[in-house]
Backbone bond lengths (Angstrom), bond angles and torsions (degrees), N, CA, C in turn:
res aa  C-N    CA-C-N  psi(-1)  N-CA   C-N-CA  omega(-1)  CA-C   N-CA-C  phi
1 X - - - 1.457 - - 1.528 108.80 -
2 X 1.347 101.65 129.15 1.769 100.10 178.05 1.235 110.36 -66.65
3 X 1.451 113.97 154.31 1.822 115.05 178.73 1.709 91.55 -142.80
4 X 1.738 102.49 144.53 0.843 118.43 176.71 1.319 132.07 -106.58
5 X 1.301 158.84 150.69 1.140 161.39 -141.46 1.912 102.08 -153.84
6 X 1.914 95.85 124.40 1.281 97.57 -179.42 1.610 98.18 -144.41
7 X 1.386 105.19 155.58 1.575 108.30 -169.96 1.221 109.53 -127.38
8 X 1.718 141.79 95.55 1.607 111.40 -171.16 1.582 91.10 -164.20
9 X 1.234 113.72 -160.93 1.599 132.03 -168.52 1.513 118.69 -129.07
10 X 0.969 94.18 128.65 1.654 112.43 -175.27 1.669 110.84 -139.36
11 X 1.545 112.05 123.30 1.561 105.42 -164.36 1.381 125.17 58.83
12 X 1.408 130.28 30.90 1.317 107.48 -170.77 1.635 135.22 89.56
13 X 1.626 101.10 -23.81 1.615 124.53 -159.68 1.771 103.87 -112.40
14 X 0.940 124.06 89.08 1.793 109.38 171.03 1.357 123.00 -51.59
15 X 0.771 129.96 134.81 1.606 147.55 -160.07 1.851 107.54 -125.48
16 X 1.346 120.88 142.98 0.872 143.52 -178.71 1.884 121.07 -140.26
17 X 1.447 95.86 103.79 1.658 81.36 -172.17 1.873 100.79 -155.13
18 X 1.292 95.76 138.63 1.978 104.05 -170.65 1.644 78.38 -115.89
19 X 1.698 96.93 123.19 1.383 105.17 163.10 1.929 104.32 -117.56
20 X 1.161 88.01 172.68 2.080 100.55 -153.22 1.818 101.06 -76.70
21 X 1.823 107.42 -1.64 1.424 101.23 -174.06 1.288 107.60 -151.22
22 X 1.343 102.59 157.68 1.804 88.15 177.07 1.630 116.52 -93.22
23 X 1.326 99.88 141.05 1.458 98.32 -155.28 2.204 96.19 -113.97
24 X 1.240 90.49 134.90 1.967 83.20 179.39 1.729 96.02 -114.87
25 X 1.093 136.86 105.06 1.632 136.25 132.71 1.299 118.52 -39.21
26 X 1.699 118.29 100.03 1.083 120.10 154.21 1.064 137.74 -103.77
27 X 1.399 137.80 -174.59 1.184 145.90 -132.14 1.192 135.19 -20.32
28 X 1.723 97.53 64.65 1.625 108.54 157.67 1.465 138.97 -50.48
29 X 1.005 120.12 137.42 1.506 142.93 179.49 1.491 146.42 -80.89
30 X 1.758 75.17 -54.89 1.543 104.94 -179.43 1.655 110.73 -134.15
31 X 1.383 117.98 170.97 1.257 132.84 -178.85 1.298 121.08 -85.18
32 X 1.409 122.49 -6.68 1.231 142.78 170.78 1.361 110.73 -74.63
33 X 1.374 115.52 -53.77 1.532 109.90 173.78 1.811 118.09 -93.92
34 X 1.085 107.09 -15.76 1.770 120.24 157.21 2.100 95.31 -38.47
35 X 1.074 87.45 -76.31 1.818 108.72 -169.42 1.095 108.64 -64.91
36 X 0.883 129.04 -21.37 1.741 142.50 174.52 1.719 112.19 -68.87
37 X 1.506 99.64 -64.42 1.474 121.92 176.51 1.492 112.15 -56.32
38 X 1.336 110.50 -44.15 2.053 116.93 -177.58 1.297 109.57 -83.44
39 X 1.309 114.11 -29.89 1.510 107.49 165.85 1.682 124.18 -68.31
40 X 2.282 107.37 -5.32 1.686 84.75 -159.18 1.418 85.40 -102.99
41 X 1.756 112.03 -1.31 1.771 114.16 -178.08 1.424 89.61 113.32
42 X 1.272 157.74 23.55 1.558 135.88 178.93 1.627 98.98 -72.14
43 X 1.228 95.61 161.61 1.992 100.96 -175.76 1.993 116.50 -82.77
44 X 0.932 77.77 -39.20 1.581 106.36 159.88 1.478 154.10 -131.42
45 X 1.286 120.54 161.21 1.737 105.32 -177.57 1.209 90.50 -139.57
46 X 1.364 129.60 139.87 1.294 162.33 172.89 1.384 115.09 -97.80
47 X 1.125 103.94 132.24 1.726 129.10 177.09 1.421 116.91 -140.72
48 X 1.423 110.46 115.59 1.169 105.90 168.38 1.619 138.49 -100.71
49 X 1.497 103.32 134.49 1.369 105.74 -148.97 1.228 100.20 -113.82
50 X 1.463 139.51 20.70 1.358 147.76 146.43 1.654 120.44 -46.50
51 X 1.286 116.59 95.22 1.509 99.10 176.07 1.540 136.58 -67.90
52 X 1.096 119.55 125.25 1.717 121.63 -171.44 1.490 100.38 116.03
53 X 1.555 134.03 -6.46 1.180 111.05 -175.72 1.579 109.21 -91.38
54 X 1.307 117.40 176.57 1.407 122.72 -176.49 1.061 123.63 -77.36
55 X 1.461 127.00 2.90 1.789 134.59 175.60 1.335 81.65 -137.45
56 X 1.296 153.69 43.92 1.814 147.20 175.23 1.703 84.11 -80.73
57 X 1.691 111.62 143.89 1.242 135.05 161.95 1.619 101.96 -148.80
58 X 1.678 75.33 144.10 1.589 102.86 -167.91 1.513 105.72 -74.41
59 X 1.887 107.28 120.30 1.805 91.76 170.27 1.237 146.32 -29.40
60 X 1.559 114.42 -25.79 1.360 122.11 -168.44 1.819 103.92 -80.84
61 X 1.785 92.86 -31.89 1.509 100.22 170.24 1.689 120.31 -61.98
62 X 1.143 113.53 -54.03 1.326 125.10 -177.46 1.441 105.64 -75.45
63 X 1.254 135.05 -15.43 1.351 111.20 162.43 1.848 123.89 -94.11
64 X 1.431 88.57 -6.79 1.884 101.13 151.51 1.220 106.80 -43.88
65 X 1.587 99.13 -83.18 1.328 120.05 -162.49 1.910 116.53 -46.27
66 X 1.373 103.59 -39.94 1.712 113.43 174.47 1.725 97.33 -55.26
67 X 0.839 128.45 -40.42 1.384 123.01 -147.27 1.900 103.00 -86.53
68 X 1.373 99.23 -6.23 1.637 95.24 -174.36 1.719 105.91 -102.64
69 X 1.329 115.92 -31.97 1.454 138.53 155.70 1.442 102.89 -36.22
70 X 1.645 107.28 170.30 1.569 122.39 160.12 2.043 85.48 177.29
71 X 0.906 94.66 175.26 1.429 133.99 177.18 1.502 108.00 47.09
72 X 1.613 118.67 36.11 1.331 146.28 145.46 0.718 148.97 -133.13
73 X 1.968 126.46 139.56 1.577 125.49 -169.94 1.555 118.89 -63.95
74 X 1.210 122.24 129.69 1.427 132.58 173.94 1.547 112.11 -72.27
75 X 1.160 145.68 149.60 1.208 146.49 -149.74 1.821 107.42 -170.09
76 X 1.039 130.73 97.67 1.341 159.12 163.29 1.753 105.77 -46.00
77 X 1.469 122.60 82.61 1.642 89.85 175.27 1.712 106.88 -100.99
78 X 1.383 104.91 158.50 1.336 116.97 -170.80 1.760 109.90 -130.76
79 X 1.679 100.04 147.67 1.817 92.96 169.21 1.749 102.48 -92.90
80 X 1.459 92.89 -85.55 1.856 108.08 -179.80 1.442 125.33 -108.87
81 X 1.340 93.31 1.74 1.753 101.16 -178.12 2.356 95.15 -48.39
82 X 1.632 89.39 160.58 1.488 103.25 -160.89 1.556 83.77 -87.44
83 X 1.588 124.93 165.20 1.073 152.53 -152.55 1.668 97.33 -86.20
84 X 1.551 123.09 -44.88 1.208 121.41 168.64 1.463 129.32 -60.27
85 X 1.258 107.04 -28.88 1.617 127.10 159.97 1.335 115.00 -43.05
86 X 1.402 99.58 -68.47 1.498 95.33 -164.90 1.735 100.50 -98.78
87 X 1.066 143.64 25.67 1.506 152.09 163.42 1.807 88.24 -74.41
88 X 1.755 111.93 -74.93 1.218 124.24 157.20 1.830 128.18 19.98
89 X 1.491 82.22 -89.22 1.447 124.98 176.08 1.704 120.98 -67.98
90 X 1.349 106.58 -25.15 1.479 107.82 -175.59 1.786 90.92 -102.68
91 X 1.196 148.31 -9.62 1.391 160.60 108.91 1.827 106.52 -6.72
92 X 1.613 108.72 -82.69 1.220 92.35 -155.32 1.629 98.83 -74.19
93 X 1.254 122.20 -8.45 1.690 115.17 -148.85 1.493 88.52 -97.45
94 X 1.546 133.92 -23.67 1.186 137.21 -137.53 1.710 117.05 9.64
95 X 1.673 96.86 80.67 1.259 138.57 149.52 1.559 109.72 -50.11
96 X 1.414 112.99 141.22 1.401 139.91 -159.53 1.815 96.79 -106.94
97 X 0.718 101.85 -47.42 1.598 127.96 -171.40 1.386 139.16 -152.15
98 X 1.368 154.26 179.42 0.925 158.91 172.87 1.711 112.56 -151.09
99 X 1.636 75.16 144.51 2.048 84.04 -168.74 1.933 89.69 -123.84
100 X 1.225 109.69 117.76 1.511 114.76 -179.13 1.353 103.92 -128.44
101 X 1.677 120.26 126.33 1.458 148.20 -149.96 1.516 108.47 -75.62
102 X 0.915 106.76 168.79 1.823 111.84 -170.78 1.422 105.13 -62.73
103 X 1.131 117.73 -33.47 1.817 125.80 177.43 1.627 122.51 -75.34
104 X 1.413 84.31 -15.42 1.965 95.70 171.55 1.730 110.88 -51.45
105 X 0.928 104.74 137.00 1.509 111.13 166.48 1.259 127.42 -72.96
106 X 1.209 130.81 137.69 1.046 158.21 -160.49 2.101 95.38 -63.95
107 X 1.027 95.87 -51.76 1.739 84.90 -173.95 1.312 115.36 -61.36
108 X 1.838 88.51 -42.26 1.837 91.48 -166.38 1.580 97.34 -51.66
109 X 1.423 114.10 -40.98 1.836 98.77 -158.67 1.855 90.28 -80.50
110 X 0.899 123.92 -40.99 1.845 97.30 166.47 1.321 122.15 -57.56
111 X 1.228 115.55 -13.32 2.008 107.54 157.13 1.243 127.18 -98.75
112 X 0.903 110.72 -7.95 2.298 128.84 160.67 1.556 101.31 -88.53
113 X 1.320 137.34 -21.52 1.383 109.64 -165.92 1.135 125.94 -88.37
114 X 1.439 105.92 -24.65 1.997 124.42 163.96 1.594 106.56 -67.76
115 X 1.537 122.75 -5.00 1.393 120.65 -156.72 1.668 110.12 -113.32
116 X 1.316 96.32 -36.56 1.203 116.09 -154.20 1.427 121.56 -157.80
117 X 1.496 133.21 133.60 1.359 130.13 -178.71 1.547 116.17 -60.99
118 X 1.026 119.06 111.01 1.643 134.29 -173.48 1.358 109.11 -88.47
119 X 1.634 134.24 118.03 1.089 126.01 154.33 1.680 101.50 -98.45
120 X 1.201 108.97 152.81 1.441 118.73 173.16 1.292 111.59 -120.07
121 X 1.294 109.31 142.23 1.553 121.64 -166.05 1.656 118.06 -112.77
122 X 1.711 105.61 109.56 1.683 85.48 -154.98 1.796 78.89 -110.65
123 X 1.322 126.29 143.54 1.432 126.98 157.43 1.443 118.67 -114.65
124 X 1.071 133.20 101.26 1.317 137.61 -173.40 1.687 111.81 -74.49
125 X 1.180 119.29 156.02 1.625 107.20 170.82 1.476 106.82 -122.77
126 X 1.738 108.53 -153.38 1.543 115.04 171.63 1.022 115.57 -59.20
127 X 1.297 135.98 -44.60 1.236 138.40 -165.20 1.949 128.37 -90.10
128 X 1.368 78.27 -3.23 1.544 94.66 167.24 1.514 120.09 -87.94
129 X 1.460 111.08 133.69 1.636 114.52 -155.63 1.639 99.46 -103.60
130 X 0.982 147.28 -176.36 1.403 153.56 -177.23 1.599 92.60 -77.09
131 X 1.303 119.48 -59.54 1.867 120.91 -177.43 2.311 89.91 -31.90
132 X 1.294 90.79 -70.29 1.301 110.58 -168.28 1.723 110.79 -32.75
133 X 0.988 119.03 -51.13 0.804 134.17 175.03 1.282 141.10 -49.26
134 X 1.123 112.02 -51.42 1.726 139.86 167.46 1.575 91.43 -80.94
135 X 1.249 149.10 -63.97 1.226 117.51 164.31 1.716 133.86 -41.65
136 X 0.874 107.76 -42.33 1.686 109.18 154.23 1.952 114.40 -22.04
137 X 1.434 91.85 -65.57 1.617 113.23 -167.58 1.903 99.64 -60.98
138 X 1.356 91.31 -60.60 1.424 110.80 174.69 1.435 143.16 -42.61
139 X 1.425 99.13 -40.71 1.448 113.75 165.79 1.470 115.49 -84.98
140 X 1.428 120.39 1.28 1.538 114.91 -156.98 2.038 86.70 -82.40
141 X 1.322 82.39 151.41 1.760 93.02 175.88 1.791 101.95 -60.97
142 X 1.344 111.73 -174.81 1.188 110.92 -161.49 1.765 102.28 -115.02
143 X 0.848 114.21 161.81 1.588 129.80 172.07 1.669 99.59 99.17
144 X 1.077 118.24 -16.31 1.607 113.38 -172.79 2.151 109.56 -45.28
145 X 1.078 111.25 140.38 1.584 121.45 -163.76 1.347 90.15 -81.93
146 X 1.299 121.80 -49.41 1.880 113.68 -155.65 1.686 86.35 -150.84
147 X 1.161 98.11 156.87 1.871 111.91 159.80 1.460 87.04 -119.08
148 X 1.651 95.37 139.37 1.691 108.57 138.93 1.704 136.63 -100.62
149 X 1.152 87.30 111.05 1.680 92.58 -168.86 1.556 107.43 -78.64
150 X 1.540 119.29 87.40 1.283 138.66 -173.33 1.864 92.40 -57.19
151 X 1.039 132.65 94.33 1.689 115.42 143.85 1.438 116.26 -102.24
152 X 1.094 131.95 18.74 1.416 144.98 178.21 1.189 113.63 -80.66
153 X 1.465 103.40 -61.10 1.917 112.14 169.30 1.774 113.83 -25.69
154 X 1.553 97.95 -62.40 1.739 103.77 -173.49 1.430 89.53 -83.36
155 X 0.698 144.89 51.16 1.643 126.17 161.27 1.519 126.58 46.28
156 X 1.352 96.20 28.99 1.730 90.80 178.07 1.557 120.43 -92.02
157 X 1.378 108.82 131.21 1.791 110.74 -172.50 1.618 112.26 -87.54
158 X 1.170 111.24 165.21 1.193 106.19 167.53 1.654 130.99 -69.03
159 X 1.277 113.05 -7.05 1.280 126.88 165.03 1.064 130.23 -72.46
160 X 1.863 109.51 -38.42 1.316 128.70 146.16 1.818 121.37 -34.16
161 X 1.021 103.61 -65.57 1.591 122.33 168.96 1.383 132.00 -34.70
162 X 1.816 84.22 -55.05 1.848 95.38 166.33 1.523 106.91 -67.89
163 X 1.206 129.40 -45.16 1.545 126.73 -175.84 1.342 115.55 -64.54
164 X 1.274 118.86 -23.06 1.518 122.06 163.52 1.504 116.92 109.72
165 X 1.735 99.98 20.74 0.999 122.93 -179.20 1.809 136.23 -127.68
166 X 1.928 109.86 108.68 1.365 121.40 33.81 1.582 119.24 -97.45
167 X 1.711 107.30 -9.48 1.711 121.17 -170.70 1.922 93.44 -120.33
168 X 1.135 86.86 123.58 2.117 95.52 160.34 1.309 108.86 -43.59
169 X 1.034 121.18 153.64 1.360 124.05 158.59 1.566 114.12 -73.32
170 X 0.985 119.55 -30.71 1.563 97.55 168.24 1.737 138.77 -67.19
171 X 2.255 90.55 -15.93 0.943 104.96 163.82 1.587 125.22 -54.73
172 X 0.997 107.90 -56.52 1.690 126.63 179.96 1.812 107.39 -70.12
173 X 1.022 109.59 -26.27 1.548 106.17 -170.95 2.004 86.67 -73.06
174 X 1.220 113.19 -41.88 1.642 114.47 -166.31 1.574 100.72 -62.91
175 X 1.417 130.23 -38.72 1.273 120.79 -153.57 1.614 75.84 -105.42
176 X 1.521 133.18 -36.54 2.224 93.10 172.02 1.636 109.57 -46.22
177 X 1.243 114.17 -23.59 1.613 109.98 -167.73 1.279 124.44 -66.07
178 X 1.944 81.20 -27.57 1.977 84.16 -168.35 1.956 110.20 -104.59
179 X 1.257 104.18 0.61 1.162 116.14 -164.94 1.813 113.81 -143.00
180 X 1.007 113.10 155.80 1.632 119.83 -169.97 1.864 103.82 -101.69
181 X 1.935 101.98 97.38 0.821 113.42 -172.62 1.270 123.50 -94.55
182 X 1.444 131.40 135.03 1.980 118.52 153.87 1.670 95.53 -106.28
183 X 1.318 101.41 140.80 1.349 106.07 159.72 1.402 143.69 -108.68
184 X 1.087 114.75 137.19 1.572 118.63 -173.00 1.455 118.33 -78.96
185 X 1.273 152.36 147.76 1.625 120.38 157.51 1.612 100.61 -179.74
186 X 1.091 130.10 172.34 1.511 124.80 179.25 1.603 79.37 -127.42
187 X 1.726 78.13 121.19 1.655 107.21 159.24 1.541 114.22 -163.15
188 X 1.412 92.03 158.67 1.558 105.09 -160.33 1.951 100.43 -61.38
189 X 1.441 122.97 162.68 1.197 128.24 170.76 1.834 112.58 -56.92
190 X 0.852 94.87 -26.76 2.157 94.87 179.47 0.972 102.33 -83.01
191 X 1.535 130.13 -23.81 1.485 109.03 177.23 1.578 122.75 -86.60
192 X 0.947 99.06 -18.99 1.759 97.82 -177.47 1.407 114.76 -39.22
193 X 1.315 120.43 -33.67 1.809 129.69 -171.29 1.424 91.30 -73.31
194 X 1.581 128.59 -45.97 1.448 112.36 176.84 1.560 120.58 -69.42
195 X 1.241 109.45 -19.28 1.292 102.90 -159.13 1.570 99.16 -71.62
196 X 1.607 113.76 -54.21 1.671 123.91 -174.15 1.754 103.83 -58.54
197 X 1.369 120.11 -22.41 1.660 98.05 168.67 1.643 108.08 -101.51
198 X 1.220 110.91 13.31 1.801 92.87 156.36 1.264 111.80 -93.14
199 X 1.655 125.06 -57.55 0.956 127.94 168.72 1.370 136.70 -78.85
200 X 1.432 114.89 139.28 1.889 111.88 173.93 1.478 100.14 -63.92
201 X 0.908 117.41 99.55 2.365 89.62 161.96 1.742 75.85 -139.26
202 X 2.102 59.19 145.69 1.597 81.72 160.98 1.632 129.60 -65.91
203 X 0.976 116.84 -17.05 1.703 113.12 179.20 1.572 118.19 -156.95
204 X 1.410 148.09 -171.28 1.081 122.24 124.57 1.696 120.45 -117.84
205 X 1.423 101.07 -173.73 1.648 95.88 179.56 1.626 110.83 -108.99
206 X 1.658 107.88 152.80 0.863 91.12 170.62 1.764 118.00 -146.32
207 X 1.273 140.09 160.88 1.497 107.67 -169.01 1.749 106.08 -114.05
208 X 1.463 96.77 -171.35 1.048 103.78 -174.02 1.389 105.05 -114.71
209 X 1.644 131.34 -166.89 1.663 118.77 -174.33 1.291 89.13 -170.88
210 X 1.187 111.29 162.49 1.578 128.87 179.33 1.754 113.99 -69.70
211 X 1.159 105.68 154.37 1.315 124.82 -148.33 1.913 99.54 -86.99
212 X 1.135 129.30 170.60 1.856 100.05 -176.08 1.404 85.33 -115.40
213 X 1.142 132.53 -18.85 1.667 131.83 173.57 1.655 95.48 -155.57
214 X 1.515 116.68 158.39 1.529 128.59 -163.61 1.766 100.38 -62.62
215 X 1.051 122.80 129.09 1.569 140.39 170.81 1.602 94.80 72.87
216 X 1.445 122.26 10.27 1.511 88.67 177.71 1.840 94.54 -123.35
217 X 1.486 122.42 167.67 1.163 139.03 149.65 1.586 110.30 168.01
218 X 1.566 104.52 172.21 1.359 129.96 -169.81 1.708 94.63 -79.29
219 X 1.828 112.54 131.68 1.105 132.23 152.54 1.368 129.24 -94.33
220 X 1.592 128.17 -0.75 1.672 131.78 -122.41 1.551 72.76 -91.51
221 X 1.242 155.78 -78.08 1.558 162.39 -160.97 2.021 74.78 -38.12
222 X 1.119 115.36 -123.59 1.133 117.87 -151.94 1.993 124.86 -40.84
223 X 1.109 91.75 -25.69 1.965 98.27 161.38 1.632 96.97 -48.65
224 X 1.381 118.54 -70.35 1.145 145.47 167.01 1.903 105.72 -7.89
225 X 1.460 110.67 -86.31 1.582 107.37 173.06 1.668 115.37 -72.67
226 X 1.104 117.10 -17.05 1.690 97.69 176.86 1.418 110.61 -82.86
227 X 1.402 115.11 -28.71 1.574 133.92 157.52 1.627 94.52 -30.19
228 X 0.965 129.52 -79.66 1.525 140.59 -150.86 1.890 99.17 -77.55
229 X 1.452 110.13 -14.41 1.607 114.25 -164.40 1.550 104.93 -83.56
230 X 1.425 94.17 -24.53 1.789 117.58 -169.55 1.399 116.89 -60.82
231 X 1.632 117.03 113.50 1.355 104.13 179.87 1.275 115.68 -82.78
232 X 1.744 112.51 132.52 1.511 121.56 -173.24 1.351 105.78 -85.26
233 X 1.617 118.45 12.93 1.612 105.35 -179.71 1.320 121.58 -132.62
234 X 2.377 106.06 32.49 1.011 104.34 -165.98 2.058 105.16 -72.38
């Protein structure tokens, strides 16, 4: 299992911590969980720079926020914006990567993938069957670095998963095999240790949330799984 190594500041306090996976925080907001996330070691932080979406931050914001960070990849997410757009944008922001949504077009990510590290964002729903699915993976153009397999969006738990619902778990364990996965999903903090020995993936995802007043809010849920992510045998 890959383990990662991160070096940075949180509160005042430098922190040092190799967790057993690579972990991406997306769609940050604020600087509270920016600093939060680089201090616990995640590999990346996500910003989304789509305008009109419901976590959208303004470049000028997110390249604030980059500048107080260090010892993490920056990550650009996008819906349909055109390929010159965000070429653009991953220019002035000096972007690490780019994460472009299940509705992204097929060219744009064949003109980002020689350019730039591409995550692709696949979200499946109810009505998507296991066939369905693996075509998802299958049809994606080629060179893409990682897929994110969003099951978080629809609300699917990991309990769901084990029951075989809407994909088996053996379904999904076959396509981490064949493909370079992070995963998305709502599950409780005790499960995370099961989840990384059923499945290979390369990482998981995780998000960020609004602040309850400026620089302050509750971490104890996510202290909670990176707590458990932490290798005790660096």
């Amino acid at each position: 299992m890959q383990k990662v190594i991160a070096l940075t500041t949180f509160a005042g306090h430098k922190i040092r911590h190799m967790l057993k996976t690579k972990i991406k925080a997306g769609s940050i907001t604020n600087l509270t969980d920016a600093r939060y996330f680089a201090a616990r070691g995640v590999h990346w932080l996500g910003f989304d720079l789509s305008p009109g979406s419901d976590n959208y931050m303004a470049p000028a914001q997110a390249l604030a926020i980059k500048e107080w960070v260090d010892g993490v990849e920056i990550v650009g997410e996008y819906n349909l914006e055109p390929a010159e757009e965000i070429r653009t944008a991953a220019a002035e922001l000096g972007l690490d990567a780019v994460q472009l949504s299940m509705v992204a077009a097929d060219t744009v990510i064949r003109e980002l993938v020689s350019e730039l590290p591409v995550i692709k964002e696949i979200v499946p729903g109810y009505y998507h069957s296991a066939e369905d699915l693996k075509e998802l993976f299958e049809s994606a153009p080629e060179g893409i670095r990682y897929f994110l397999l969003n099951l978080e969006k629809n609300s699917f738990t990991w309990q769901d998963i084990q029951a075989g619902s809407p994909f088996s778990l053996a379904t999904i364990r076959e396509i981490c095999r064949e493909f370079p996965v992070l995963l998305a999903l709502n599950f409780k903090p005790a499960e995370v240790t099961e989840i990384l020995e059923e499945l290979p993936l390369k990482g998981l995802h995780l998000k960020g949330g609004d602040e309850e007043k400026v620089g302050f809010k509750s971490f104890d849920d996510l202290d909670e799984i990176l707590d458990l992510l932490e290798d005790t045998d660096e």
